[in-house]
C-alpha positions as CSV (number, residue, x, y, z in Angstrom):
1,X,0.0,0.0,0.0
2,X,2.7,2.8,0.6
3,X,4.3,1.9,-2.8
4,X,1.1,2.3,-4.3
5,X,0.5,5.7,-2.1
6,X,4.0,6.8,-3.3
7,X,3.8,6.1,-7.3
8,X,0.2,8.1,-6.9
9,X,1.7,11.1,-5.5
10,X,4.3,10.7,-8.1
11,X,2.4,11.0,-10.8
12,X,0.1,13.8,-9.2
13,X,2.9,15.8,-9.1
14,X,4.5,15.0,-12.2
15,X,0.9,15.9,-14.1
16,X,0.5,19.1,-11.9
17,X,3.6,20.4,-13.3
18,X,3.3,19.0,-16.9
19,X,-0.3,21.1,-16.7
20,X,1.0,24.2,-15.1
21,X,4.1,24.0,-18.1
22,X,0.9,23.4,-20.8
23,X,-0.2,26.6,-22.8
24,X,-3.0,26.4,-24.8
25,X,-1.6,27.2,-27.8
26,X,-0.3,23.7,-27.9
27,X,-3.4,22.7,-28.6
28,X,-3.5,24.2,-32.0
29,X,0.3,22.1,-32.9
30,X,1.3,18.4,-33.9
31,X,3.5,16.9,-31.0
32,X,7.5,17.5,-31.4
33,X,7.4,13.9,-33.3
34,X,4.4,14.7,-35.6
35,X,4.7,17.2,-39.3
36,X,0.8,17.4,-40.7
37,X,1.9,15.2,-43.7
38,X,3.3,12.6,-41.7
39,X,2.1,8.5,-42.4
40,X,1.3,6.2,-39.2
41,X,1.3,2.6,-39.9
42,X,0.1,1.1,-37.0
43,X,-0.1,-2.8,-36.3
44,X,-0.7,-5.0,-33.1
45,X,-3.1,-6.9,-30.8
46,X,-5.8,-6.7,-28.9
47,X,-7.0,-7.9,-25.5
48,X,-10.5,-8.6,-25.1
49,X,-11.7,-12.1,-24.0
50,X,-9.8,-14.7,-22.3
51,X,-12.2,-17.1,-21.1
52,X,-11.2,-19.5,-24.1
53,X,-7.2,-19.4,-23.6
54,X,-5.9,-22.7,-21.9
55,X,-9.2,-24.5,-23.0
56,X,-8.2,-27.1,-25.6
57,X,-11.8,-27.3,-26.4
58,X,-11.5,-23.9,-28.1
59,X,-9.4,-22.1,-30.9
60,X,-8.8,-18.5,-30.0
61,X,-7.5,-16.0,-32.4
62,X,-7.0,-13.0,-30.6
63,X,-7.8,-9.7,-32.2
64,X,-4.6,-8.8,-34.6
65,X,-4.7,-4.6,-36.1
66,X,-3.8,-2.8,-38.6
67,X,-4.2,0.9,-39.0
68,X,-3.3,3.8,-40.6
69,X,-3.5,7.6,-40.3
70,X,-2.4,10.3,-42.6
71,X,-2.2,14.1,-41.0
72,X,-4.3,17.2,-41.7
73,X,-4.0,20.3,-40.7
74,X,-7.5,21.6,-40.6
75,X,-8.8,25.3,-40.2
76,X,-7.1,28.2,-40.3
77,X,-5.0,27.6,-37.1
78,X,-3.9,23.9,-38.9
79,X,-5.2,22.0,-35.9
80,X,-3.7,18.8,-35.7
81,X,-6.1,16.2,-36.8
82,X,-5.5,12.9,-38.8
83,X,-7.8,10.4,-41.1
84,X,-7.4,6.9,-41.8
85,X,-8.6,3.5,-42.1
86,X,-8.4,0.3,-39.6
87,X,-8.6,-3.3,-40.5
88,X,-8.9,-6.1,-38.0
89,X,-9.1,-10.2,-37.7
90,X,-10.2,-12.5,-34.9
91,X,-11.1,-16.3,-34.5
92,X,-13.3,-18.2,-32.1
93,X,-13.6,-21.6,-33.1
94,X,-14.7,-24.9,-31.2
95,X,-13.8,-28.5,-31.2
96,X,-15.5,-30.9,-29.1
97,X,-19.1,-32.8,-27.9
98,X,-19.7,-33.6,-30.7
99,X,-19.6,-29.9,-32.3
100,X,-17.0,-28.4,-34.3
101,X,-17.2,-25.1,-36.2
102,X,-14.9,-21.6,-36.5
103,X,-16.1,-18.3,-37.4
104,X,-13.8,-15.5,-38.0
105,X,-14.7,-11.2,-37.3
106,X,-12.9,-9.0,-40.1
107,X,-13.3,-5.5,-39.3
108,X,-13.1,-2.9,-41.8
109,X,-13.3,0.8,-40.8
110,X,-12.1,4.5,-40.9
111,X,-10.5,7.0,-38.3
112,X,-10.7,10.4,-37.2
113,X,-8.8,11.8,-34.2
114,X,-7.1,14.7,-32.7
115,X,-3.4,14.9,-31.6
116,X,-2.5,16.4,-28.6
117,X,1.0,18.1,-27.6
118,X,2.1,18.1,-24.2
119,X,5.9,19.3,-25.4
120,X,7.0,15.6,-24.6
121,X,9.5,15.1,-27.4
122,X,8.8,11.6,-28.7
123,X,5.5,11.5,-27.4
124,X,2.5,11.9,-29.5
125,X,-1.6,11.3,-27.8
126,X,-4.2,11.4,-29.4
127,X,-8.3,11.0,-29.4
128,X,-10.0,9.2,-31.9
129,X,-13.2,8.0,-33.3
130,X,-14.0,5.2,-35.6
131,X,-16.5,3.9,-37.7
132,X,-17.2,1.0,-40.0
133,X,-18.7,-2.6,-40.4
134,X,-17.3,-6.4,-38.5
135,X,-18.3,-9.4,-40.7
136,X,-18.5,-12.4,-39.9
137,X,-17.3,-15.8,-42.0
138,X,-17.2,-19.6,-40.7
139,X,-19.5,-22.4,-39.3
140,X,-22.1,-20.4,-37.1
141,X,-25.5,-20.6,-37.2
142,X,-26.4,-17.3,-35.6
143,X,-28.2,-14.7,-37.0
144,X,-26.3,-11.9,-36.0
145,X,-23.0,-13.3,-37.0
146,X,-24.0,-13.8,-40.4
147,X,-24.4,-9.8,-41.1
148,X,-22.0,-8.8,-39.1
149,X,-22.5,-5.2,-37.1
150,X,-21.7,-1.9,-37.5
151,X,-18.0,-0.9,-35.6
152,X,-18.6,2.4,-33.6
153,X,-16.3,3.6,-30.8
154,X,-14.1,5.7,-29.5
155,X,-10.5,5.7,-28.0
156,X,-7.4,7.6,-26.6
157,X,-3.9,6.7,-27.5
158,X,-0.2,7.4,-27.1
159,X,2.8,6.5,-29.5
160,X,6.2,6.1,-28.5
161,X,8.9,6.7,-31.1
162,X,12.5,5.7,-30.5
163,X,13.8,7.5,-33.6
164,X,12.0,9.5,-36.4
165,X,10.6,6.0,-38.1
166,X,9.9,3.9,-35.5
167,X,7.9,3.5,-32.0
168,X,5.5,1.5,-29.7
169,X,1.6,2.6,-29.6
170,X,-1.2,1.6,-27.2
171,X,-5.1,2.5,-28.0
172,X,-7.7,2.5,-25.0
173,X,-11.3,2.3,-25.9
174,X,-13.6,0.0,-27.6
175,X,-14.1,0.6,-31.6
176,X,-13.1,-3.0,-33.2
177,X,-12.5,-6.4,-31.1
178,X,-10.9,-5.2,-28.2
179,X,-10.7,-2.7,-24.8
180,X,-6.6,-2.2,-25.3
181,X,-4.6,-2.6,-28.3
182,X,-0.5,-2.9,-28.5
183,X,2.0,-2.8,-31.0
184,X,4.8,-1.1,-33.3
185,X,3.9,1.8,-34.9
186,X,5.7,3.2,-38.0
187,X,6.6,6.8,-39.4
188,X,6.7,8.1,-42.7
C-alpha cells in the first residue's frame, strides 16, 4: 500500500507540473514527433476475451490490427487532426461434444482523431473516433453473425517513437475487437 501511495503522488505531481508547463496554444500544434503530412502505420493486438485461452476445447485467435492515419491540418489555425482506415481479424472456433465449427470477425473501418502536444518530445496522444462494419465468416448458425454489425467507438492513444521512423503505440477504448490494443507503430 505505501508503494502504491508513493507512485500516486508521483504522478500527481509530475501531471500538476506537466499542466502548469501546458499553454493552450499547444493545442493548435502536432507533437515535437508529428509534421501534418506525416504517415502512421500502426499494427498490433488486442486484448479482449480470455475465457477461451488454456481450454483445448477452443481455438482462440486474438484480435490482430492494422491501421493507418495520414495528418491534416484543418482550419485556419492547422489543428492537428488525422484520417485513416483500420482493418482487424479475430477467430473463435470450437472442437469438441460432438460440435465443431470456426467463425472469424474481419473488421473494416475509418478513423478520425485529434493529436494532442504536451511538449514531450517523442510522445504523441491522441483521441479518436471510428467507424465502419465487423463481418463475420465460418461455421455459425447465428443470426447476427451472419451480417455482421456496424463498428462504432471511440478511443485515446499514445505513441512512442525511439527514432523519427519507429515507436510502440497503445489504444484505449472500444471501436473494433478489443478494450486495449498494442504494437509497433511506423513513421513516414
Amino acid at each position: 500500500m505505501k508503494k502504491f501511495l508513493i507512485a500516486l503522488i508521483l504522478f500527481t505531481c509530475i501531471s500538476a507540473v506537466s499542466l502548469f508547463a501546458w499553454e493552450p496554444n499547444d493545442l493548435t500544434k502536432y507533437p515535437p514527433c508529428m509534421t501534418a503530412k506525416s504517415w502512421i502505420l500502426n499494427f498490433g493486438v488486442g486484448f479482449y476475451d480470455f475465457q477461451y485461452l488454456g481450454n483445448s476445447d477452443y481455438t482462440w485467435v486474438p484480435p490482430i490490427r492494422l491501421s493507418f492515419d495520414r495528418n491534416v491540418a484543418l482550419g485556419d489555425k492547422n489543428l492537428p487532426f488525422f484520417f485513416g482506415g483500420i482493418v482487424t481479424y479475430s477467430g473463435l472456433g470450437y472442437k469438441g461434444h460432438g460440435e465443431n465449427w470456426y467463425y472469424s470477425t474481419i473488421g473494416l473501418g475509418v478513423r478520425c482523431g485529434y493529436h494532442f502536444n504536451w511538449g514531450v518530445d517523442k510522445l504523441d496522444t491522441y483521441a479518436v473516433t471510428t467507424g465502419g462494419w465487423a463481418l463475420h465468416t465460418g461455421d455459425t448458425d447465428f443470426a447476427v453473425t451472419k451480417i455482421g454489425y456496424p463498428m462504432i467507438g471511440v478511443g485515446a492513444g499514445a505513441r512512442w517513437f525511439l527514432n523519427d521512423f519507429f515507436g510502440f503505440w497503445a489504444e484505449t477504448g472500444f471501436s473494433t475487437h478489443s478494450y486495449f490494443d498494442i504494437g509497433l507503430a511506423f513513421k513516414f
